[in-house]
N, CA, C and O atoms as a Maestro MAE file, in Angstrom:
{
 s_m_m2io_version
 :::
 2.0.0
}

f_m_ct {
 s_m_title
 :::
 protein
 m_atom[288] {
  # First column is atom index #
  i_m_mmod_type
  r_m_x_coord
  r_m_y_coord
  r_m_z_coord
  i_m_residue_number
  s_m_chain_name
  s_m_pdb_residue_name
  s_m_pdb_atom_name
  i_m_atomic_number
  :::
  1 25 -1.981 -24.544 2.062 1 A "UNK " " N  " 7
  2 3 -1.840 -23.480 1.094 1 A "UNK " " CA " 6
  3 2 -1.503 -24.070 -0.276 1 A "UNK " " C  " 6
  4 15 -2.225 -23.829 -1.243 1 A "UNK " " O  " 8
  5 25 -0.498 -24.781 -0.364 2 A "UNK " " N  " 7
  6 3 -0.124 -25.511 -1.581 2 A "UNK " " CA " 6
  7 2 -1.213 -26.232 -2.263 2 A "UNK " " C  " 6
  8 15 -1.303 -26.135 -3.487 2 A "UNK " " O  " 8
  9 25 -1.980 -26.887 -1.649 3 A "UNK " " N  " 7
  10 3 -3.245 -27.843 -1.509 3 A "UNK " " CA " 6
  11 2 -4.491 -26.606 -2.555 3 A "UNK " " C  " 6
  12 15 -5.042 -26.838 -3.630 3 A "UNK " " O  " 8
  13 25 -4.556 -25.471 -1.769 4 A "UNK " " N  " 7
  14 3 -5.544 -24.555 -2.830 4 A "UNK " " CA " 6
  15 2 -4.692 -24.205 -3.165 4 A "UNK " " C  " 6
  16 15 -4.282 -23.863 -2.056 4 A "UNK " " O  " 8
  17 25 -3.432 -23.763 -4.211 5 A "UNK " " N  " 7
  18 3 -3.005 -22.977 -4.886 5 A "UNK " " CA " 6
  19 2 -3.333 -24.276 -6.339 5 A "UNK " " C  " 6
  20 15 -3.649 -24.027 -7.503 5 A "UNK " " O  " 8
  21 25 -3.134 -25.447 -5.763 6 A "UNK " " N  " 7
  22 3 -2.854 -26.598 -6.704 6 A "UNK " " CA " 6
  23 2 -4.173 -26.803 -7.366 6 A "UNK " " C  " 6
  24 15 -4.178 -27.059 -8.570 6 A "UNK " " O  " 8
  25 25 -5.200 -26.725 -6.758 7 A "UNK " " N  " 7
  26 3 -6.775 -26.666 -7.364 7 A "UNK " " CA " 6
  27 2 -7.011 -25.766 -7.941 7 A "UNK " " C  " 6
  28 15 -7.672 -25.943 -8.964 7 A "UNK " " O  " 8
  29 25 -6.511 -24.061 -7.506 8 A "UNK " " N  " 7
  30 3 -6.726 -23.218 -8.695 8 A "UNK " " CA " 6
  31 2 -6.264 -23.297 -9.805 8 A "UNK " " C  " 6
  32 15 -6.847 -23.089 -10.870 8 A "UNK " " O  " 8
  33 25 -4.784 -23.716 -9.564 9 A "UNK " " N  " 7
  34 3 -4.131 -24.372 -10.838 9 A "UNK " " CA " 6
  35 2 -4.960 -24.956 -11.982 9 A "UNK " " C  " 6
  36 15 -5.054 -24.469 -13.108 9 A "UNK " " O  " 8
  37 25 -5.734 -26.427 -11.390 10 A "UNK " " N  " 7
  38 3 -6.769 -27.421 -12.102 10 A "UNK " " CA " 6
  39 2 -7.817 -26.637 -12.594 10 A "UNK " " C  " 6
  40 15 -8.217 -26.658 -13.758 10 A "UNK " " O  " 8
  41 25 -8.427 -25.667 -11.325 11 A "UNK " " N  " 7
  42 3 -9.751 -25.299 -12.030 11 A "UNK " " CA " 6
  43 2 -9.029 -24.051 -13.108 11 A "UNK " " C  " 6
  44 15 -9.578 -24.062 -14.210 11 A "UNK " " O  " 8
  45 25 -8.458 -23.512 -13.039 12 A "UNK " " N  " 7
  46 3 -8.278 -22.958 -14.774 12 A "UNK " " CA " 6
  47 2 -7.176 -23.446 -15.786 12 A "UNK " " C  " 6
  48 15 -6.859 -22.706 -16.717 12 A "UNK " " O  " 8
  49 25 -6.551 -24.755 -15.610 13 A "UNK " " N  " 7
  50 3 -5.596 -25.056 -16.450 13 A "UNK " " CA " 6
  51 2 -4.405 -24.386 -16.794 13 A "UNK " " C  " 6
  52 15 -4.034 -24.273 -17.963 13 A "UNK " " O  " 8
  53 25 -3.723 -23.888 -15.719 14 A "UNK " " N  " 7
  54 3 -2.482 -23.290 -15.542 14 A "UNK " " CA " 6
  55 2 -1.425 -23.938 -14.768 14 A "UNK " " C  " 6
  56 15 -1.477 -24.498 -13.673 14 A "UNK " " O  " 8
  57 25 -0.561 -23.763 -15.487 15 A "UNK " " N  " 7
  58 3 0.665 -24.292 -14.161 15 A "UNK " " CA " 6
  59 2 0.486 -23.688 -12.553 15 A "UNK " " C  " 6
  60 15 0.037 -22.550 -12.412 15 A "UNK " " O  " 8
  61 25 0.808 -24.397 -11.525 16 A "UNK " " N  " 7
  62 3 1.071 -23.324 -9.900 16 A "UNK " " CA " 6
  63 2 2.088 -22.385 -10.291 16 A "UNK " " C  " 6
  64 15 1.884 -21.380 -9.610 16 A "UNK " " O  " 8
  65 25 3.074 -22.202 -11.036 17 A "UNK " " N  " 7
  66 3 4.081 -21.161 -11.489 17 A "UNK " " CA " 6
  67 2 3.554 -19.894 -11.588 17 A "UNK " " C  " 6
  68 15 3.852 -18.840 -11.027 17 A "UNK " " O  " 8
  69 25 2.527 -20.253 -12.589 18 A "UNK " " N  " 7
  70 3 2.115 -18.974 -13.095 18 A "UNK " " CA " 6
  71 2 0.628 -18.698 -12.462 18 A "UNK " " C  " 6
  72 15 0.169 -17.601 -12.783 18 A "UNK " " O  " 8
  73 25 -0.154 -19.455 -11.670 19 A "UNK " " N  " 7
  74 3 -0.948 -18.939 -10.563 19 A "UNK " " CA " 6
  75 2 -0.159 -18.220 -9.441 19 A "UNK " " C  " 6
  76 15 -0.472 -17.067 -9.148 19 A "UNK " " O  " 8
  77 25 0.753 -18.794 -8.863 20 A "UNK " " N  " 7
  78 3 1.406 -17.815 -8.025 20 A "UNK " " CA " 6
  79 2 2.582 -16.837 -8.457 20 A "UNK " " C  " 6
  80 15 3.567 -16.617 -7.753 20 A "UNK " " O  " 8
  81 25 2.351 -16.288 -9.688 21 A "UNK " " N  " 7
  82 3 2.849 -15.201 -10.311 21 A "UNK " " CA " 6
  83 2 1.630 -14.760 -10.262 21 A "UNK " " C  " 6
  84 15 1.285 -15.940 -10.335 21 A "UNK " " O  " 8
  85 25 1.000 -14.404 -10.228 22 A "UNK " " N  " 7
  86 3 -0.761 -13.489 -10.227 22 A "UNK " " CA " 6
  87 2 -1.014 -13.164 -9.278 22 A "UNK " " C  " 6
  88 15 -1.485 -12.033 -9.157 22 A "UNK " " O  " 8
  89 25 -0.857 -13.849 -8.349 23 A "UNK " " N  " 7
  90 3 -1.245 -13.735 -7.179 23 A "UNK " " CA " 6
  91 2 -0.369 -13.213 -6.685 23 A "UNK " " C  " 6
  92 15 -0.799 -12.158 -6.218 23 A "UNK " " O  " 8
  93 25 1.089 -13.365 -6.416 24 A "UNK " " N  " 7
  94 3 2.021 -12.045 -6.185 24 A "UNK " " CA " 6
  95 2 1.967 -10.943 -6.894 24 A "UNK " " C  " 6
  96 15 1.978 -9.940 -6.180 24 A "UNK " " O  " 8
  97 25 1.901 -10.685 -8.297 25 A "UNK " " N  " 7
  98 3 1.409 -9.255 -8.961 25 A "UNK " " CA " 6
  99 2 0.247 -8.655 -7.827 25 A "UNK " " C  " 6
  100 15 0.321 -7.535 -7.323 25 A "UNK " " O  " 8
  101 25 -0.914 -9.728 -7.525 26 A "UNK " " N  " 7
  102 3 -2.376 -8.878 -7.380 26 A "UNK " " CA " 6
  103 2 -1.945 -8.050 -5.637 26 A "UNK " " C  " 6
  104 15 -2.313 -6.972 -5.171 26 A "UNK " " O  " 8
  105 25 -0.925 -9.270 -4.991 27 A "UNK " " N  " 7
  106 3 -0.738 -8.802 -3.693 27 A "UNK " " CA " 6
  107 2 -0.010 -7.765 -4.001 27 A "UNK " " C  " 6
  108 15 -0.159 -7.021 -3.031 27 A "UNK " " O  " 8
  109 25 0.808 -7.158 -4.874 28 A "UNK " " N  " 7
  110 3 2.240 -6.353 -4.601 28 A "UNK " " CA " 6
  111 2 1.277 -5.246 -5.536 28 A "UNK " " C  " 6
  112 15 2.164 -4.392 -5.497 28 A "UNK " " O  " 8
  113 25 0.497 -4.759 -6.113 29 A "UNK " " N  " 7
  114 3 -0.336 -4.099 -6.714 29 A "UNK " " CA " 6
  115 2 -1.183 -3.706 -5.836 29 A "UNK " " C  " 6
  116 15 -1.373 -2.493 -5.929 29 A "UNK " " O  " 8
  117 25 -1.974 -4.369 -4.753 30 A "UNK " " N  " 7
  118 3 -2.698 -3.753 -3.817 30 A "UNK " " CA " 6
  119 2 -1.972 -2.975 -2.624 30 A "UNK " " C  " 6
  120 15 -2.368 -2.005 -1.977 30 A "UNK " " O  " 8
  121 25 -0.574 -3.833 -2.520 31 A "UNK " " N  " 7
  122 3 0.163 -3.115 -1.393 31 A "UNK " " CA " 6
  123 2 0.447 -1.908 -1.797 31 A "UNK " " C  " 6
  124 15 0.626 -0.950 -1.044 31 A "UNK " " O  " 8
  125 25 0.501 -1.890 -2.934 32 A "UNK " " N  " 7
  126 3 1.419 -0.562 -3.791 32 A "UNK " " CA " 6
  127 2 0.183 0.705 -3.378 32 A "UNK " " C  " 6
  128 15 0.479 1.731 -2.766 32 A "UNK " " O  " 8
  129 25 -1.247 0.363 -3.869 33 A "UNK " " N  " 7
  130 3 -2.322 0.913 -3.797 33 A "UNK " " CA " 6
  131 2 -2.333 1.203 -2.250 33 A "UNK " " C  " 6
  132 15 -2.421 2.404 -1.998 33 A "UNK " " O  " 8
  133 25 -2.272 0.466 -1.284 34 A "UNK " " N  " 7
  134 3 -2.680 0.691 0.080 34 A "UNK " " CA " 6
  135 2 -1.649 2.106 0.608 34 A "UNK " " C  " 6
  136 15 -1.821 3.181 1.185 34 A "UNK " " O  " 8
  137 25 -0.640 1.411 0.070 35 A "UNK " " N  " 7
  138 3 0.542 2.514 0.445 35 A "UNK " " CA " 6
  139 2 0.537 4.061 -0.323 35 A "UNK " " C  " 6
  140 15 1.113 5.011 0.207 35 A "UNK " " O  " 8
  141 25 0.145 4.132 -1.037 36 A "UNK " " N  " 7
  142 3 -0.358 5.300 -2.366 36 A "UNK " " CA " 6
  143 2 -1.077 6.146 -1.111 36 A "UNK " " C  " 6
  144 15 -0.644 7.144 -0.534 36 A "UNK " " O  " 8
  145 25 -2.353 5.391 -0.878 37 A "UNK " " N  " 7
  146 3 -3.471 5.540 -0.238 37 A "UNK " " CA " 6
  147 2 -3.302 6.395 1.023 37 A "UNK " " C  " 6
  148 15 -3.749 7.519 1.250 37 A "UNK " " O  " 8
  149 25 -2.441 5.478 1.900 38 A "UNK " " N  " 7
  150 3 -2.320 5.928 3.423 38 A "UNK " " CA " 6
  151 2 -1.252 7.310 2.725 38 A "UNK " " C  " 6
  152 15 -1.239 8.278 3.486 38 A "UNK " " O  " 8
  153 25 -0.672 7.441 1.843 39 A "UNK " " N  " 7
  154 3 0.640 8.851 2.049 39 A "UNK " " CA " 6
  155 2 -0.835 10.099 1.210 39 A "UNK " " C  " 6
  156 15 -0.632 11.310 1.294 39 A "UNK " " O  " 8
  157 25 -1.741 9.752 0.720 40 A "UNK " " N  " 7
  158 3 -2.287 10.694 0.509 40 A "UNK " " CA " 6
  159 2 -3.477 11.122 1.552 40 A "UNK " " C  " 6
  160 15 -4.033 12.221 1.556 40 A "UNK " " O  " 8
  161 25 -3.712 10.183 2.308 41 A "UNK " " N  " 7
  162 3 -4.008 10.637 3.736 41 A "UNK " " CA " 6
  163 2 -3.518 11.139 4.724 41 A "UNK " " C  " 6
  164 15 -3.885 11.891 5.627 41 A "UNK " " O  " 8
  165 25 -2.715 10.667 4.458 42 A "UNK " " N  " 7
  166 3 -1.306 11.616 5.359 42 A "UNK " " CA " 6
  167 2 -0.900 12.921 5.088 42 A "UNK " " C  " 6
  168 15 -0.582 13.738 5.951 42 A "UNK " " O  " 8
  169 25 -0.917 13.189 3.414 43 A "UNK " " N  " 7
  170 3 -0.395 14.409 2.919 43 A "UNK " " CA " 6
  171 2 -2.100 15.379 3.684 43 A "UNK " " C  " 6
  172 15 -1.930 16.261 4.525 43 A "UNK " " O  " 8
  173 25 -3.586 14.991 3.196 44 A "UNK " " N  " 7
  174 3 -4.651 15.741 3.700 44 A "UNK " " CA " 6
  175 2 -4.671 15.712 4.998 44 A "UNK " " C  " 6
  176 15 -5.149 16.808 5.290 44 A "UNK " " O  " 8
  177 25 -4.425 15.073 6.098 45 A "UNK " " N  " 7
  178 3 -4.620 14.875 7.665 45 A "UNK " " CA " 6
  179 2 -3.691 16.649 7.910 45 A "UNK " " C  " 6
  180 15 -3.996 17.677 8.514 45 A "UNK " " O  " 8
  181 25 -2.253 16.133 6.903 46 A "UNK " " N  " 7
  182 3 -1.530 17.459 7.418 46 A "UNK " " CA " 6
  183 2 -1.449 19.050 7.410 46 A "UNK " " C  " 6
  184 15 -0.747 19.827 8.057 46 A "UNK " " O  " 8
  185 25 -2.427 19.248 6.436 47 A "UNK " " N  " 7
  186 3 -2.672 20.263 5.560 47 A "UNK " " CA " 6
  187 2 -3.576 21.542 6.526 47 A "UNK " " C  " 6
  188 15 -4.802 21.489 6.631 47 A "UNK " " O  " 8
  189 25 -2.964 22.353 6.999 48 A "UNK " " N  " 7
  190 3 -3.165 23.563 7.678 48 A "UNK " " CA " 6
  191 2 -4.544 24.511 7.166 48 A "UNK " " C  " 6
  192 15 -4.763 24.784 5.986 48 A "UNK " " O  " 8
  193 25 -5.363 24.918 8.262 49 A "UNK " " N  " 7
  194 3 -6.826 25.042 7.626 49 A "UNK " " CA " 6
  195 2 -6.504 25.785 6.642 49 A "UNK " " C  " 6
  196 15 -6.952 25.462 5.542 49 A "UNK " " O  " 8
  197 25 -5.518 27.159 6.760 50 A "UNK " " N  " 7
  198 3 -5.450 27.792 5.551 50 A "UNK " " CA " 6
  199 2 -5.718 26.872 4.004 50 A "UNK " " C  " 6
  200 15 -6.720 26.942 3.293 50 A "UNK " " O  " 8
  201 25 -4.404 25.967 3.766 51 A "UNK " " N  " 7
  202 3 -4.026 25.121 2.666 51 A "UNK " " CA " 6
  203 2 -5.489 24.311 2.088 51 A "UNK " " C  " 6
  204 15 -5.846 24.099 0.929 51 A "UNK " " O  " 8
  205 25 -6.376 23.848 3.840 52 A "UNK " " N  " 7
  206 3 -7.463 23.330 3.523 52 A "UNK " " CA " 6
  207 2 -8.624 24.382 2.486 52 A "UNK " " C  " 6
  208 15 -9.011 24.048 1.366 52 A "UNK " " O  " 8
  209 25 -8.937 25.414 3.056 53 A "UNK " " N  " 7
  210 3 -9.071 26.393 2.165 53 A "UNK " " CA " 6
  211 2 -8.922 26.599 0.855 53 A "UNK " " C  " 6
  212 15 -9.701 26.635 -0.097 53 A "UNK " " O  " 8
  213 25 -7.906 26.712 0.975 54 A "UNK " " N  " 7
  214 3 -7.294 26.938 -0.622 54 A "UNK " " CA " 6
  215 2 -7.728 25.713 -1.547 54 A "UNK " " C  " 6
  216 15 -8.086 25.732 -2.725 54 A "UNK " " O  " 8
  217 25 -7.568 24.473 -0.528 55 A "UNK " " N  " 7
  218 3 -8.154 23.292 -1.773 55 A "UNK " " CA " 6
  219 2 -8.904 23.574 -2.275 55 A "UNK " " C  " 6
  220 15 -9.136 23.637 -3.482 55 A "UNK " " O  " 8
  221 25 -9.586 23.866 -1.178 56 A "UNK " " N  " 7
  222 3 -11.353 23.326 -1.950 56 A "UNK " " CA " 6
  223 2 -11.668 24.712 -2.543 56 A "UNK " " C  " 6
  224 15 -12.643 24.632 -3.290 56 A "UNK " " O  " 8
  225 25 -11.052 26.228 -2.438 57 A "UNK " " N  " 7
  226 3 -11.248 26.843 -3.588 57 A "UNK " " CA " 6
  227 2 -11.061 26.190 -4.843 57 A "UNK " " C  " 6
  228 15 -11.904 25.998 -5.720 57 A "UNK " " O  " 8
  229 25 -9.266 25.714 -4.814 58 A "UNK " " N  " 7
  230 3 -9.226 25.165 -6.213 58 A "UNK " " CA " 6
  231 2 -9.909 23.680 -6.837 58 A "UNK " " C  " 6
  232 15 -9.690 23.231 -7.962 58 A "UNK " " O  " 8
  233 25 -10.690 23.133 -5.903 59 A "UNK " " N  " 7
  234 3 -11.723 21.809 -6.459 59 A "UNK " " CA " 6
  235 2 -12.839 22.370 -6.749 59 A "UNK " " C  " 6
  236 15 -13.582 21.711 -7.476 59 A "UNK " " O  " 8
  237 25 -13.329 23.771 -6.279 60 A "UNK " " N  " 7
  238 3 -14.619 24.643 -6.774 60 A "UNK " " CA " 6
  239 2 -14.565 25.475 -8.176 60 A "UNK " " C  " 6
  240 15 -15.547 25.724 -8.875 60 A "UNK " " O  " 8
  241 25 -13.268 25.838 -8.432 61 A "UNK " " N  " 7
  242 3 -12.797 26.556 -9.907 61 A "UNK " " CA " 6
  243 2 -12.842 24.731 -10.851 61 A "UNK " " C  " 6
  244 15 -13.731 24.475 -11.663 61 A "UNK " " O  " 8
  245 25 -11.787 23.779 -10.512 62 A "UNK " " N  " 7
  246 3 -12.007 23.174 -11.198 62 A "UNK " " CA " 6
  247 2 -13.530 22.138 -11.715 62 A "UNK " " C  " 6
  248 15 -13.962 21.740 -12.797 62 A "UNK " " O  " 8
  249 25 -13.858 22.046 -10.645 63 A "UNK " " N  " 7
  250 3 -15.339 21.681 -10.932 63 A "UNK " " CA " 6
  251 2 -16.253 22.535 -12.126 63 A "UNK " " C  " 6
  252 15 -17.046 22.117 -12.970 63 A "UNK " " O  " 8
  253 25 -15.754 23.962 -11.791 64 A "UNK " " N  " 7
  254 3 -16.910 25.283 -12.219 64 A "UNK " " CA " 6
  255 2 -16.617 24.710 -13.832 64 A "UNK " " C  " 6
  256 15 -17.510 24.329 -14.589 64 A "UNK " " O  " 8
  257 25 -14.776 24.757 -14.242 65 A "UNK " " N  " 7
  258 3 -14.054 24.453 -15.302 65 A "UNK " " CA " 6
  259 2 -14.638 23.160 -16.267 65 A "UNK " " C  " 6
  260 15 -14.828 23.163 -17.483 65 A "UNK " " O  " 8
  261 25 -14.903 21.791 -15.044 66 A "UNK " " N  " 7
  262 3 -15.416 20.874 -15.924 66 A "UNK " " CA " 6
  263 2 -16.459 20.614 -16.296 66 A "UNK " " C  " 6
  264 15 -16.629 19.535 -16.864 66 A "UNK " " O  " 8
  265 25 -17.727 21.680 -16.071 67 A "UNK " " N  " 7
  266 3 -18.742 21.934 -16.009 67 A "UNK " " CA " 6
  267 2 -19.331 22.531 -17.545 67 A "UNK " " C  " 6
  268 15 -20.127 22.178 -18.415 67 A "UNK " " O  " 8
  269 25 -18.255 23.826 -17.224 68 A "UNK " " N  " 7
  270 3 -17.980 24.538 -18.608 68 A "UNK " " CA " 6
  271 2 -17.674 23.784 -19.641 68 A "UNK " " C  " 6
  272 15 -18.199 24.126 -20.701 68 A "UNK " " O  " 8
  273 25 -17.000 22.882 -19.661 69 A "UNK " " N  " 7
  274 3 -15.625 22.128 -20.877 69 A "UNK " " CA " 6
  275 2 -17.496 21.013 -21.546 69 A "UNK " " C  " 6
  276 15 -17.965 20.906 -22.679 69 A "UNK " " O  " 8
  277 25 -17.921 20.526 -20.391 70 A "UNK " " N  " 7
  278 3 -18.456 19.840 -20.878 70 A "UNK " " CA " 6
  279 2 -19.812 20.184 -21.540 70 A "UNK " " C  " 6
  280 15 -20.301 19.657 -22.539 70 A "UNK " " O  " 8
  281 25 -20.408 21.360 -20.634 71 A "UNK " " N  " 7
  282 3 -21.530 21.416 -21.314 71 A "UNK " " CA " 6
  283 2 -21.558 22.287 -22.402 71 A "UNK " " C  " 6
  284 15 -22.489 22.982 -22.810 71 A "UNK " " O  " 8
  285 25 -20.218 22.140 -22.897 72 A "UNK " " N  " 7
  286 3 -20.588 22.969 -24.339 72 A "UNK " " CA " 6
  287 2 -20.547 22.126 -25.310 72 A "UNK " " C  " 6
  288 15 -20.782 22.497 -26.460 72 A "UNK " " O  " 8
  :::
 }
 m_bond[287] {
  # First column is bond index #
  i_m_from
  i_m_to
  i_m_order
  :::
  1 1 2 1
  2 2 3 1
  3 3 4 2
  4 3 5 1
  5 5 6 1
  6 6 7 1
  7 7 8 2
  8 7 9 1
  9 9 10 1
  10 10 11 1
  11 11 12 2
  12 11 13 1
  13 13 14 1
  14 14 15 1
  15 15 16 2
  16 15 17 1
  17 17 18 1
  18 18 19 1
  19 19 20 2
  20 19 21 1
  21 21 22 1
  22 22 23 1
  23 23 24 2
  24 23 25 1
  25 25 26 1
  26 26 27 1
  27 27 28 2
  28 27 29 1
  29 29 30 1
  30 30 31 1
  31 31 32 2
  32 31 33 1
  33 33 34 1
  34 34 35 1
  35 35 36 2
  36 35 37 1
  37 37 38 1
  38 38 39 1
  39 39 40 2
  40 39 41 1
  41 41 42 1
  42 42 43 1
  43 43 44 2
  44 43 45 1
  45 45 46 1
  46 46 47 1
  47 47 48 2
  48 47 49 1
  49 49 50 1
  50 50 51 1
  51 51 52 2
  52 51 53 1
  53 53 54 1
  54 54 55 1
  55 55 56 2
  56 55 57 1
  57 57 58 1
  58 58 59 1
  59 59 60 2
  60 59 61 1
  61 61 62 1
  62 62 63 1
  63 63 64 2
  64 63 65 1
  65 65 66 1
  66 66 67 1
  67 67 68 2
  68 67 69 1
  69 69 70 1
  70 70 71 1
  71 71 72 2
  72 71 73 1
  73 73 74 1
  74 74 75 1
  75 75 76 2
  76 75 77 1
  77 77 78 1
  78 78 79 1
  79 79 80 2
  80 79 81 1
  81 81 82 1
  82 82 83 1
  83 83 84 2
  84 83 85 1
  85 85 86 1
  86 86 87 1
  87 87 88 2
  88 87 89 1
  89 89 90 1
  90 90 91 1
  91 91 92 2
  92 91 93 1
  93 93 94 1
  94 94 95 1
  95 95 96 2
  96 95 97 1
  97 97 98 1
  98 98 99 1
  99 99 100 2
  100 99 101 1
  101 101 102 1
  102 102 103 1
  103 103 104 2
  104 103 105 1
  105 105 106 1
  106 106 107 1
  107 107 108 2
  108 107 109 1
  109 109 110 1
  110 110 111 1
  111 111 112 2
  112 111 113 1
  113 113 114 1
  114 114 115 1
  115 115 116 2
  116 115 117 1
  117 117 118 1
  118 118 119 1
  119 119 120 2
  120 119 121 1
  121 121 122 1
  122 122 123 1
  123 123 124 2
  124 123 125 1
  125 125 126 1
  126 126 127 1
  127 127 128 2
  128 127 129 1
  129 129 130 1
  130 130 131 1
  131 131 132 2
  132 131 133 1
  133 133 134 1
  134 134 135 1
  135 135 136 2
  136 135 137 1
  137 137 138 1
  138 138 139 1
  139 139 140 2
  140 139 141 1
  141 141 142 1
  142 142 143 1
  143 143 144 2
  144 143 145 1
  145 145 146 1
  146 146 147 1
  147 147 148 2
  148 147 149 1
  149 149 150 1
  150 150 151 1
  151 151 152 2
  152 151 153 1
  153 153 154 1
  154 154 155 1
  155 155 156 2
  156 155 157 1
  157 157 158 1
  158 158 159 1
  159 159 160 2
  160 159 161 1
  161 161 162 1
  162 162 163 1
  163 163 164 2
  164 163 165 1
  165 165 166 1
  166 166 167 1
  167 167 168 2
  168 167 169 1
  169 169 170 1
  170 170 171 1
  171 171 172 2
  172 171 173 1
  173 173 174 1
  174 174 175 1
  175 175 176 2
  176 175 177 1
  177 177 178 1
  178 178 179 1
  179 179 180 2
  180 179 181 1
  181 181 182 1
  182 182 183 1
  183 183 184 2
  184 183 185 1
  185 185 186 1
  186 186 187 1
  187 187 188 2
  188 187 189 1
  189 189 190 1
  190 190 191 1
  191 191 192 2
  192 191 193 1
  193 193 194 1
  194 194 195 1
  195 195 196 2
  196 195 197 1
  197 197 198 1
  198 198 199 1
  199 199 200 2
  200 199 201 1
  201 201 202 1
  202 202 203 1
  203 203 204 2
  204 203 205 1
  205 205 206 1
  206 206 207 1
  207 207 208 2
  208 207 209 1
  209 209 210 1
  210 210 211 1
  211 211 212 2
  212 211 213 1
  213 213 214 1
  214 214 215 1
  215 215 216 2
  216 215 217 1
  217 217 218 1
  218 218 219 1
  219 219 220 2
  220 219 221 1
  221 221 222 1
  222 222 223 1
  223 223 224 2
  224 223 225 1
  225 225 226 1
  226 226 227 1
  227 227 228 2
  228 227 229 1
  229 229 230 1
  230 230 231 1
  231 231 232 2
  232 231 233 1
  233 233 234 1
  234 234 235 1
  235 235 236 2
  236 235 237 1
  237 237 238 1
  238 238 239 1
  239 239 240 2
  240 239 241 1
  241 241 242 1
  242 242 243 1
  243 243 244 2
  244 243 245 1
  245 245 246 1
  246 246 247 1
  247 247 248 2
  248 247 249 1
  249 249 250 1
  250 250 251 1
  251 251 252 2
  252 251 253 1
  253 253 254 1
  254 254 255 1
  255 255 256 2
  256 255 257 1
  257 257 258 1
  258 258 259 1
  259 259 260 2
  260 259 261 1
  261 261 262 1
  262 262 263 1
  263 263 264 2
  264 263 265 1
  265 265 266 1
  266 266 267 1
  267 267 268 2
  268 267 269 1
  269 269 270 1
  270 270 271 1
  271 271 272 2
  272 271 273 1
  273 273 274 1
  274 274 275 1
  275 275 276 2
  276 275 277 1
  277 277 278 1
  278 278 279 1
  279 279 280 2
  280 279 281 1
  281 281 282 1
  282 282 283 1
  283 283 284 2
  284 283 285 1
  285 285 286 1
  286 286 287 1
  287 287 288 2
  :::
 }
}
């Protein structure tokens, strides 16, 4: 691991410090994303047909809305 962190280093002329500062941002940024991800799947998995309903009324008004906004 050290071995490729040390060549990425070379191939762009950076310290390993600050390659593996990037590379912890990019990991802790995707985890952040993954986790975002799975609770808003979680929030739709839970959502009672009624509620299901009701969404997609209100994604059909807002659609109708951005439709309007734009084609004027």
């Amino acid at each position: 691991m050290v071995n490729e962190i040390d060549e990425i280093a070379k191939e762009k002329g950076t310290p390993r410090s600050q390659v593996m500062e990037k590379m912890l941002r990019d990991w802790l940024l995707k985890s952040r994303k993954r986790a975002i991800e799975k609770d808003i799947e979680a929030y739709y998995l839970s959502l009672t047909e009624k509620e299901k309903k009701e969404d997609r009324e209100w994604t059909k008004i807002a659609a109708e809305s951005i439709n309007r906004t734009w084609d004027d």
